[in-house]
C-alpha positions in Angstrom: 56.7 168.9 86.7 56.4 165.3 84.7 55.5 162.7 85.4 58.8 160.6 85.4 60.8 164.0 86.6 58.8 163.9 89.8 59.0 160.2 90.0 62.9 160.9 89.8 63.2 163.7 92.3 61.4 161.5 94.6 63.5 159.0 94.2 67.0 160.9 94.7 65.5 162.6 97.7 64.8 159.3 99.6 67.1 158.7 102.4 69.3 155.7 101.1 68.1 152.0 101.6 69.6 148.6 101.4 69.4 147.1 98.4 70.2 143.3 97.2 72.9 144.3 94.9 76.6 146.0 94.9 77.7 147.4 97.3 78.1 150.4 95.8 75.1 151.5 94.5 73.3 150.4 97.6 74.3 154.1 98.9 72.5 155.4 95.9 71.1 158.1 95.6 74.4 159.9 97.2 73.8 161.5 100.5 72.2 165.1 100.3 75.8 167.1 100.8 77.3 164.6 98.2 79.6 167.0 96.2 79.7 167.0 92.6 82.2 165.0 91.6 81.0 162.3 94.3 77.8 162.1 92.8 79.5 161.8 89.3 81.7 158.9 90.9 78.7 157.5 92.8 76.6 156.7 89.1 80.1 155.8 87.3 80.2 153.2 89.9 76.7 151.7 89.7 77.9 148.4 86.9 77.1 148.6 83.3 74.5 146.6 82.2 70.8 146.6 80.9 68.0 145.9 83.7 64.8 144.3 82.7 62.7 147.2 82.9 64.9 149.6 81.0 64.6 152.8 83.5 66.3 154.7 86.4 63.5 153.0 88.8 65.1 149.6 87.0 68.5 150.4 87.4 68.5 151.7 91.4 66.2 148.3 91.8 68.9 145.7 89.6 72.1 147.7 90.4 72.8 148.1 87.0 72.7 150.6 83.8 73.7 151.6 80.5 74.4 155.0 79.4 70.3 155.7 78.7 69.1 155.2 82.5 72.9 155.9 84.5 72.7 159.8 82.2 69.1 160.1 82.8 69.5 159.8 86.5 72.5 162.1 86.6 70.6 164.5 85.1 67.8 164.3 87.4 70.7 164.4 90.2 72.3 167.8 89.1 69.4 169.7 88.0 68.0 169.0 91.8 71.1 169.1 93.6 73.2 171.2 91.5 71.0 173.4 88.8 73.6 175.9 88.3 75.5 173.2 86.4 72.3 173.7 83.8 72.5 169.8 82.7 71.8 168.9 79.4 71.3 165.2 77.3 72.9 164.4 74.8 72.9 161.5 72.6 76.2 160.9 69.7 75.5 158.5 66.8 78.9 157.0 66.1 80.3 154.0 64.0 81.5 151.4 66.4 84.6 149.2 64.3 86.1 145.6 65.8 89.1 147.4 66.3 87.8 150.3 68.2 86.0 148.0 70.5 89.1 146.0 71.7 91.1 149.1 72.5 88.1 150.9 74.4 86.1 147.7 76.4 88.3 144.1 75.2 88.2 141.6 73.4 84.7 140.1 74.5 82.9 143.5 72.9 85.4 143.1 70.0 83.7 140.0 69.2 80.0 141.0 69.4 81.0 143.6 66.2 81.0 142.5 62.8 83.7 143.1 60.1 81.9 146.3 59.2 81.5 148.0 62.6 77.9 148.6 63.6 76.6 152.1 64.6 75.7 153.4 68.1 73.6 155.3 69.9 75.3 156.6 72.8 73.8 159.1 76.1 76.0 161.2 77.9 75.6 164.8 79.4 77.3 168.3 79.3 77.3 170.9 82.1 78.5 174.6 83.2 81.5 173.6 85.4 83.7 176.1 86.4 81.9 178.7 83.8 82.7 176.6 81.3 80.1 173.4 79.6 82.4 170.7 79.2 80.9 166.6 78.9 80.5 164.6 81.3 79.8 160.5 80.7 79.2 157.7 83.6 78.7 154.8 81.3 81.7 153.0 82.9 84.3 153.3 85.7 87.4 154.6 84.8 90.0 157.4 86.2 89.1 159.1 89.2 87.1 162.8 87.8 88.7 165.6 89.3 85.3 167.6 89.3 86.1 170.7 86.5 88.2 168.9 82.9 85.7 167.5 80.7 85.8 163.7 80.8 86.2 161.5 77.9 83.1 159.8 76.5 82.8 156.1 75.9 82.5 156.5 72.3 83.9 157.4 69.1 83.5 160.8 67.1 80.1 161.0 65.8 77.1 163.5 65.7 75.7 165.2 68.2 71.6 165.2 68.9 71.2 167.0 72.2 67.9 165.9 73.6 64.4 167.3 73.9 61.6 166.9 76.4 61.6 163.3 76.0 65.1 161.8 76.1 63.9 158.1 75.9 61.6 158.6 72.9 64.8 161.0 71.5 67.1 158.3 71.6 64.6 155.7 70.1 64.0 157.4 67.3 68.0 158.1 66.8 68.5 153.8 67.4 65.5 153.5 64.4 67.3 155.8 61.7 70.5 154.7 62.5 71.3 151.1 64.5 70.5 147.8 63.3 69.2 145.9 66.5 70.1 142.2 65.2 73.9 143.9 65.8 73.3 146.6 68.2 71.4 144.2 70.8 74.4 141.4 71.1 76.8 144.2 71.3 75.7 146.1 74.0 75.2 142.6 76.4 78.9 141.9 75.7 79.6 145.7 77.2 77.9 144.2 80.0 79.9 141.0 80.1 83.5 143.2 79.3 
């Protein structure tokens, strides 16, 4: 087992501890007969936003994440809790445009995109539900998840890159061919501020 997968596992089989931040995610990691769908509900609820160290140990510690550390812990959730469900990382480059932006996250994100868009790296995960692998993305809050339909992701049509061993060095390598971080950085701290 790896390093950061045993670091994780330890982690989400802690008994739950007060923490100095929401609520919410202060019942993180869901309790051990947490269904599914709880557990998908439980990260969904922990508030977007980058913590300083940018990790799932950062995110339980700040009570927030982005799609890189909320999906990374999910993962690490169902393949221990629920390894049927075969949980996989993926990461979509898309095209972000101003427009797109105000209908999916405001007016706020809207603004942090120039006139021509800026392009995205975006984590979410797929897994065998019901016999059938369908995605499944906690970046944000949104609709109750019924716990089989494939949700929506919080992103445009792009392409696909599922991950590897490494899902963090994946991804970085994905936001060096593809994102520009002078427009990528502001963006994603107005997601945080939406």
């Amino acid at each position: 087992m790896s390093g950061l997968r045993a670091a994780i596992v330890a982690m989400v089989s802690r008994r739950p501890r007060r923490r100095g931040h929401d609520a919410a995610v202060a019942a993180l990691p869901p309790a051990p007969d947490a269904s599914l769908r709880e557990i998908v509900e439980a990260v969904r609820a922990i508030p977007y936003g980058r913590p300083s160290e940018r990790s799932v140990a950062g995110m339980l510690r700040e009570g927030r994440g982005t799609c890189s550390s909320k999906h990374l812990y999910l993962h690490a959730l169902l393949a221990e809790r629920f390894p049927e469900t075969e949980p996989r990382i993926v990461h979509r480059v898309y095209r972000v445009e101003r427009d797109a932006a105000a209908a999916r996250f405001g007016p706020a994100a809207a603004q942090a995109v120039p006139g021509g868009g800026i392009v995205d790296v975006h984590r979410y995960l797929t897994a065998v539900v019901g016999g059938r692998r369908i995605p499944i993305d906690a970046t944000f809050p949104g609709a109750p998840w019924d716990g089989r339909s494939a949700m929506p992701l919080a992103c445009g049509a792009g392409t696909d890159h599922p991950a590897g061993a490494d899902p963090d060095a994946d991804k970085r390598r994905l936001e060096a061919e593809h994102c520009d971080p002078a427009v990528r950085e502001p963006f994603i701290a107005a997601l945080a501020r939406a």
